[in-house]
N, CA and C of each residue as an Amber inpcrd file, in Angstrom:
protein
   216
 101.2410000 118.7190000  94.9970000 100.5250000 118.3330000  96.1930000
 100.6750000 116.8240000  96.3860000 101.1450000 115.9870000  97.6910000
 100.9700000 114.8930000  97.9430000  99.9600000 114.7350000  98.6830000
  99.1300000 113.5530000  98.6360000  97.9460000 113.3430000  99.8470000
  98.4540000 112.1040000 100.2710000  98.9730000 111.7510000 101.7460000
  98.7190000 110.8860000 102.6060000  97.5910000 110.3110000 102.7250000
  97.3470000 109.3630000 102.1980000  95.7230000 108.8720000 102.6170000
  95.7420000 107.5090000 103.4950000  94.7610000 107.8950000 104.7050000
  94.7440000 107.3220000 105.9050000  93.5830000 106.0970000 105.5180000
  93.3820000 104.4730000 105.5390000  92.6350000 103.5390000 105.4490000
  91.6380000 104.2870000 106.6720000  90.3540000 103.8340000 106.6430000
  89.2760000 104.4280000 107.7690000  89.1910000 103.7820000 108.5610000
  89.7300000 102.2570000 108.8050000  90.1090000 101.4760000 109.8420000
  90.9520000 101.9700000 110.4940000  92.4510000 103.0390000 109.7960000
  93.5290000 103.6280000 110.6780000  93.2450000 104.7230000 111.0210000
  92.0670000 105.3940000 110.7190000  92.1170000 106.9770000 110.8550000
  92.4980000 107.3190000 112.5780000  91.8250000 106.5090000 113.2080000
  91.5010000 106.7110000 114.7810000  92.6180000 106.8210000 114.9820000
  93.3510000 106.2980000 115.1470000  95.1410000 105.9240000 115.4450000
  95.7260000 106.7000000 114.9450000  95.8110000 106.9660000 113.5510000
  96.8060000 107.3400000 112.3390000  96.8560000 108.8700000 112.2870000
  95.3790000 109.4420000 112.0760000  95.2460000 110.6160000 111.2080000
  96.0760000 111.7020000 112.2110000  95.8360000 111.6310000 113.3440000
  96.2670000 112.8230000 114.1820000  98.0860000 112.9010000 114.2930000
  98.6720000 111.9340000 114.2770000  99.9810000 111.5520000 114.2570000
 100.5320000 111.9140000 112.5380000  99.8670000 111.4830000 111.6040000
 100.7170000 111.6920000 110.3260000 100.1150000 113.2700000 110.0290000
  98.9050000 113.9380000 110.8150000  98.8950000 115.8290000 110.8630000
  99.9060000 116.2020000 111.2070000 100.2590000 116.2340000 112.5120000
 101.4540000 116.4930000 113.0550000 102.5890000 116.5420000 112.5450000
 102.6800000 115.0190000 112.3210000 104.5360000 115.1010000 111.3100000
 104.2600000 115.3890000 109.8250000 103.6540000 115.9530000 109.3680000
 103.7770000 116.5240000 108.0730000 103.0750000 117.8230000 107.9900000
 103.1970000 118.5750000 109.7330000 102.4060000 120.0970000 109.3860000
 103.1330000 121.1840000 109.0380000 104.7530000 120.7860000 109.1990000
 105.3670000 121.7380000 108.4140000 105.4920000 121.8380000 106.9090000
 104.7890000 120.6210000 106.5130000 105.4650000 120.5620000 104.9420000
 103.8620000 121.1970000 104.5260000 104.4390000 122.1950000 103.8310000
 102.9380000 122.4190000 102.8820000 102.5790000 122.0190000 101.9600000
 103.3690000 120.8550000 100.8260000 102.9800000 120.2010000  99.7890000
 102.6830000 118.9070000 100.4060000 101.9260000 118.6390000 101.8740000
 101.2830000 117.4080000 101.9840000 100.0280000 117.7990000 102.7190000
  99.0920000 116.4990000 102.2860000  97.7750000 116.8920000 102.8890000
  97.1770000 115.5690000 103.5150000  97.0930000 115.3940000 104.7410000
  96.3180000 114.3210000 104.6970000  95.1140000 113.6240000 105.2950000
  94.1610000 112.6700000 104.4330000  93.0440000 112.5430000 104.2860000
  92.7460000 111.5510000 104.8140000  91.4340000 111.3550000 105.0490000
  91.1740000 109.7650000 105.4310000  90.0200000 109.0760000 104.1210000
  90.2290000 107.9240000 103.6320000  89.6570000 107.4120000 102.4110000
  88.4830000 106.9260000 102.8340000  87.0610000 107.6150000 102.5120000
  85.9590000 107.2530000 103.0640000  85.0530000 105.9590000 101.9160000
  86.1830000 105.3880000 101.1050000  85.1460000 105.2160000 100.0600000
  84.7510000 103.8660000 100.4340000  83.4530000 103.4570000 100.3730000
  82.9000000 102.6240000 100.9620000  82.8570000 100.7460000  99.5290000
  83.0140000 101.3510000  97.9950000  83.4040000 100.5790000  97.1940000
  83.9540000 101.0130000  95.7120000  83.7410000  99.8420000  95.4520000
  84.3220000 100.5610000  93.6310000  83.3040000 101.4540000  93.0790000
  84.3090000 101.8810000  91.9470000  83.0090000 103.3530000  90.9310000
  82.5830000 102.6740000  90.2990000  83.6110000 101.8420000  90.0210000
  82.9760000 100.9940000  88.4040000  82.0940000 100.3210000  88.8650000
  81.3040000  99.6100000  88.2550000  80.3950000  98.9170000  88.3000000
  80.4030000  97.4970000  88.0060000  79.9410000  96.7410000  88.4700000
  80.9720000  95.1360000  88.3090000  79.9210000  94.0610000  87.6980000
  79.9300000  93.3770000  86.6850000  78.8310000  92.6450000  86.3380000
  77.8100000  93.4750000  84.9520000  78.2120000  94.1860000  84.8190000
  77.9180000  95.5890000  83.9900000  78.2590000  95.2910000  82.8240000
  77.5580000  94.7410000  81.5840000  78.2170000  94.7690000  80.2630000
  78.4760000  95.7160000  79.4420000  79.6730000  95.9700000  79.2590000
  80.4820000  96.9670000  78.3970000  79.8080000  97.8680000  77.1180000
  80.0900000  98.8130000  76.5740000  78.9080000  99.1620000  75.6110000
  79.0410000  98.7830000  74.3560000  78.7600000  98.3190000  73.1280000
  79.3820000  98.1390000  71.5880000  80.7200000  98.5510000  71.4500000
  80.7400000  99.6490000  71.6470000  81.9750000 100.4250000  70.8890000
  83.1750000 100.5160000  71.9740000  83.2470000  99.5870000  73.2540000
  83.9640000  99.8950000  74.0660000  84.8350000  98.2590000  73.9600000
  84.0610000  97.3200000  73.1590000  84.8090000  96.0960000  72.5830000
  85.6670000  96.3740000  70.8050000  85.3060000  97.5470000  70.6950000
  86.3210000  97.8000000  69.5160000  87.3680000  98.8120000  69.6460000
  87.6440000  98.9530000  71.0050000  88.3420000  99.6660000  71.4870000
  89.7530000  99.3040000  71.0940000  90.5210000 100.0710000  70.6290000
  92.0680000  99.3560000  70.7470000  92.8050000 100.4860000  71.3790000
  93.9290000  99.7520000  71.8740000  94.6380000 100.2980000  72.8060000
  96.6940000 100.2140000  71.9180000  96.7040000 101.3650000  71.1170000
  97.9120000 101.7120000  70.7860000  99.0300000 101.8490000  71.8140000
 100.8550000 101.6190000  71.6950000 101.4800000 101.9530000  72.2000000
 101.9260000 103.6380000  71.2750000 101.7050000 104.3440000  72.4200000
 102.3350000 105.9570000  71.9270000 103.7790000 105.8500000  71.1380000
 104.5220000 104.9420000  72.1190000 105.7520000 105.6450000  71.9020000
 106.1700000 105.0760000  69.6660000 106.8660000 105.9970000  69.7250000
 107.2970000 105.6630000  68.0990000 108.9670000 105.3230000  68.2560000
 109.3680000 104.5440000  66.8350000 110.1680000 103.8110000  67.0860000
 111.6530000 104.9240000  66.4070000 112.1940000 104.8760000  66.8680000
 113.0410000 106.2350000  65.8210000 113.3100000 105.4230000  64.4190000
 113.7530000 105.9820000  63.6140000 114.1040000 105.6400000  62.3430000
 115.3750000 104.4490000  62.1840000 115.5190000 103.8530000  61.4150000
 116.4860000 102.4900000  61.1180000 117.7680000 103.1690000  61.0350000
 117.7620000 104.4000000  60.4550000 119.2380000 104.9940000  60.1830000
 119.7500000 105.8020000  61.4860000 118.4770000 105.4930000  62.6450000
 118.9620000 106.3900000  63.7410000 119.3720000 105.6220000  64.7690000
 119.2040000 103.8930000  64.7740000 119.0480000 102.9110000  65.7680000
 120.2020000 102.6790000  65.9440000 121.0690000 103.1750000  66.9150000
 122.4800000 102.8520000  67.8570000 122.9060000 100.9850000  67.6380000
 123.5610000 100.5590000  66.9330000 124.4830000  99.7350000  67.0790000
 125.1990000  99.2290000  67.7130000 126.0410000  97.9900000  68.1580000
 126.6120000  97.9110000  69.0870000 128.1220000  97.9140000  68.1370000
 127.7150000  97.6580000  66.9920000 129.2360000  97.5850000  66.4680000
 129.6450000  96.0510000  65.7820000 128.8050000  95.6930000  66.0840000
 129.4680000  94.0690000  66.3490000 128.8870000  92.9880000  65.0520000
């Protein structure tokens, strides 16, 4: 599913024109973004355990005997 999402300043203009050209496609849908601000909360101090948070990279490194060379 793609969603087109229309700013609510453009809806007036926008929404009826990008229905139209995308009413044949059925993997699009589109919306108008009513959200009035952020979720998060701003000014909000974090909880204990959200400053001992660490943030790993997933990926793993392949093995030394597997690492492509250039030769050189």
């Amino acid at each position: 599913m793609i969603y087109c999402v229309v700013p609510e300043a453009l809806a007036v203009e926008l929404y009826d024109k990008l229905t139209a050209y995308y009413a044949d496609d059925p993997n699009v849908t589109v919306i108008v973004d009513r959200r009035k601000g952020e979720r998060r909360a701003r000014g909000v101090e974090p909880p204990p355990e959200a400053e001992q948070r660490q943030v790993r990279d997933r990926r793993q490194r392949p093995p030394a005997d597997r690492v492509p060379h250039d030769g050189a």
